[in-house]
C-alpha positions in Angstrom: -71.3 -116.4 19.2 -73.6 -113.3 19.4 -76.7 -116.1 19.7 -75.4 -117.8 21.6 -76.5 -117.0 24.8 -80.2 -117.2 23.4 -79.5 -120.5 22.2 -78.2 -121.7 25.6 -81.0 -120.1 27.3 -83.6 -122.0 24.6 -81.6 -125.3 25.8 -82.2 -125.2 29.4 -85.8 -123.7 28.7 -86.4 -126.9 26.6 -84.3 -128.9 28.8 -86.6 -128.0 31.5 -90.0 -128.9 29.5 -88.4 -132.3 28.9 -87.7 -132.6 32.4 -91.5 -132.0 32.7 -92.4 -134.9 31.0 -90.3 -137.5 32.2 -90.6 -136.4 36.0 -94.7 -136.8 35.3 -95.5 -139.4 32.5 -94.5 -142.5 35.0 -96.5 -140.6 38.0 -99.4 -141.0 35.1 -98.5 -144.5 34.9 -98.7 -145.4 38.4 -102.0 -143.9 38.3 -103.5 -145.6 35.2 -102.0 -149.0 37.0 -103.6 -148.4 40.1 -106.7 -147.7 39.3 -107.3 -149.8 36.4 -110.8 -150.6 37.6 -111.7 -147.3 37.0 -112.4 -147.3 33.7 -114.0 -143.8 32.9 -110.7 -142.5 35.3 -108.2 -144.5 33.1 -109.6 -143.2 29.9 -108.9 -139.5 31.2 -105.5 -140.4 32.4 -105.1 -141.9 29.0 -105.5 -139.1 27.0 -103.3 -137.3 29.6 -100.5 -139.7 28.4 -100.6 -139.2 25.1 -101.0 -135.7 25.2 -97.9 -134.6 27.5 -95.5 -137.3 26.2 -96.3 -136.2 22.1 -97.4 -132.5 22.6 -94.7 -131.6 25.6 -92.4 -134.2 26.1 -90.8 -135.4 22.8 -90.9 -131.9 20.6 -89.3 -130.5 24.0 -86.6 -133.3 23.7 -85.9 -132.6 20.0 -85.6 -129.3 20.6 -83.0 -129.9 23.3 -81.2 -132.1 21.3 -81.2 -129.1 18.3 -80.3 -126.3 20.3 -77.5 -128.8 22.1 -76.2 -129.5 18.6 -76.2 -125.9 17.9 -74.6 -125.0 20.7 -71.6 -127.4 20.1 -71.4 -126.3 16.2 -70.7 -122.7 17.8 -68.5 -123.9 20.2 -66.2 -127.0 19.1 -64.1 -126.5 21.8 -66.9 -128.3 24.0 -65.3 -131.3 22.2 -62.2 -131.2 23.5 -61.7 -134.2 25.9 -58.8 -132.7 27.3 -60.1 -129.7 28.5 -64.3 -131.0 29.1 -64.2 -134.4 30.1 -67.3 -133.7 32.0 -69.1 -133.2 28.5 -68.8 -136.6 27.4 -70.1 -137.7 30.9 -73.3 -134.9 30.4 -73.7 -136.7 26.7 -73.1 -140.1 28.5 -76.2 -139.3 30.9 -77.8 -137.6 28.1 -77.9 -140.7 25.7 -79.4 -142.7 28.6 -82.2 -140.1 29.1 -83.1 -140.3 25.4 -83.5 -144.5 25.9 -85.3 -143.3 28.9 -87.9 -141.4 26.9 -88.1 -144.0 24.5 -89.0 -146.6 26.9 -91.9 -144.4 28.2 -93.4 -144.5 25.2 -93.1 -148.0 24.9 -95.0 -148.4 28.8 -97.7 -145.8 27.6 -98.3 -147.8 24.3 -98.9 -151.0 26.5 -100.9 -148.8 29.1 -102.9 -147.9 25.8 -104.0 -151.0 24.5 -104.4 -152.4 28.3 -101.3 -154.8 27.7 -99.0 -153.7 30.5 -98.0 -156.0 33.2 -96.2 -153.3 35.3 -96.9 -152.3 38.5 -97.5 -148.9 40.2 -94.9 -149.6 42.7 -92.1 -150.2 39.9 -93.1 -147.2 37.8 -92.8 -145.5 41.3 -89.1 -146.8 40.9 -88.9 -146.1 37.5 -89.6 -142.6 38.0 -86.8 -142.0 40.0 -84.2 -142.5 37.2 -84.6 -139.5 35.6 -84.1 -137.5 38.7 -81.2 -139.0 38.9 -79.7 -138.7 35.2 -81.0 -134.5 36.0 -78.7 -134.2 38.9 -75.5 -136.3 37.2 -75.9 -133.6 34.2 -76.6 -130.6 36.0 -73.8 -131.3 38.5 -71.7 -132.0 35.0 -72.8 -128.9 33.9 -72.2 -126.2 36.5 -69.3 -127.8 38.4 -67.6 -128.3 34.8 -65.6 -131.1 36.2 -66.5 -135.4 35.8 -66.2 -136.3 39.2 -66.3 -140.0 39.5 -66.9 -140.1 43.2 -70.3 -137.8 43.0 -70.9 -140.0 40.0 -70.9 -143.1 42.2 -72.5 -141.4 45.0 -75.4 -140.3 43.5 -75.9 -143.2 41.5 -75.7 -145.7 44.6 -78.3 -142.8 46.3 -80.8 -144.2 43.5 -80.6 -147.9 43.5 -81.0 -147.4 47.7 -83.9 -145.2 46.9 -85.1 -147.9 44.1 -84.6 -150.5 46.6 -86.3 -149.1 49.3 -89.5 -148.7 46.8 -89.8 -152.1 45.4 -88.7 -153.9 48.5 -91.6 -156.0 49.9 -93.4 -154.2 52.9 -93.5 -156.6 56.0 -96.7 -157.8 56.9 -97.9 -156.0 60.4 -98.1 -158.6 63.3 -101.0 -158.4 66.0 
């Protein structure tokens, strides 16, 4: 236990550079898809893709996932459902976020090769769930409580804010 402090402070550090990642790649996305007529433009962005989902994004993940692992090897009792039912929810939240950062690298792969039929307004929408999954764990986290009602709350916040993005905007009238 004498680590352990360093290894939780790693976790939120890496946690944090994760964060990075999946709060920017889809704002890359929306970029790329927007101006896709830009060629020289989408080339940069391209590389920009690549770069902070391989060279930040996914070591950052793994190394959350380690020093996670770590953590709970040093500290079983985190396993007890009886006394941390909010730790399955923060590994409930956490295994969605990993699919999430899978499925980002399936978008840029299609953004690579041009074969991406996605729009900038639902990557705008798409870029919303991971604020979402931050705030469910955090909340997990420090309140150290699974609180259905914030649970619900939040995640009915998201689809209104998901909604409100990819709802069609009304055509002015003269």
């Amino acid at each position: 236990m004498e680590y352990y402090t360093w290894i939780l402070t790693f976790h939120i550090v890496a946690f944090m550079s994760w964060m990075t990642m999946l709060f920017y790649l889809p704002r890359l996305f929306v970029y790329h898809v927007e101006n896709i007529e830009k060629k020289d433009f989408v080339e940069v962005v391209k590389i920009q893709e690549y770069k902070i989902y391989k060279y930040i994004g996914m070591p950052a993940m793994w190394a959350t996932i380690a020093s996670g692992i770590t953590m709970i090897i040093l500290n079983p009792i985190l396993l007890d459902f009886s006394i941390n039912s909010w730790f399955y929810a923060k590994l409930t939240a956490l295994a969605i976020l990993i699919h999430y950062s899978f499925s980002l690298e399936k978008y840029r792969k299609q953004l690579e090769n041009d074969s991406c039929k996605k729009s900038g307004k639902f990557f705008r929408m798409y870029n919303e769930f991971p604020t979402m999954l931050a705030i469910l764990i955090v909340g997990y986290v420090i309140t150290k409580t699974f609180s259905p009602l914030f649970t619900i709350l939040i995640v009915l916040l998201f689809t209104f804010i998901s909604y409100m993005i990819m709802k069609p905007k009304k055509a002015k009238t003269n």
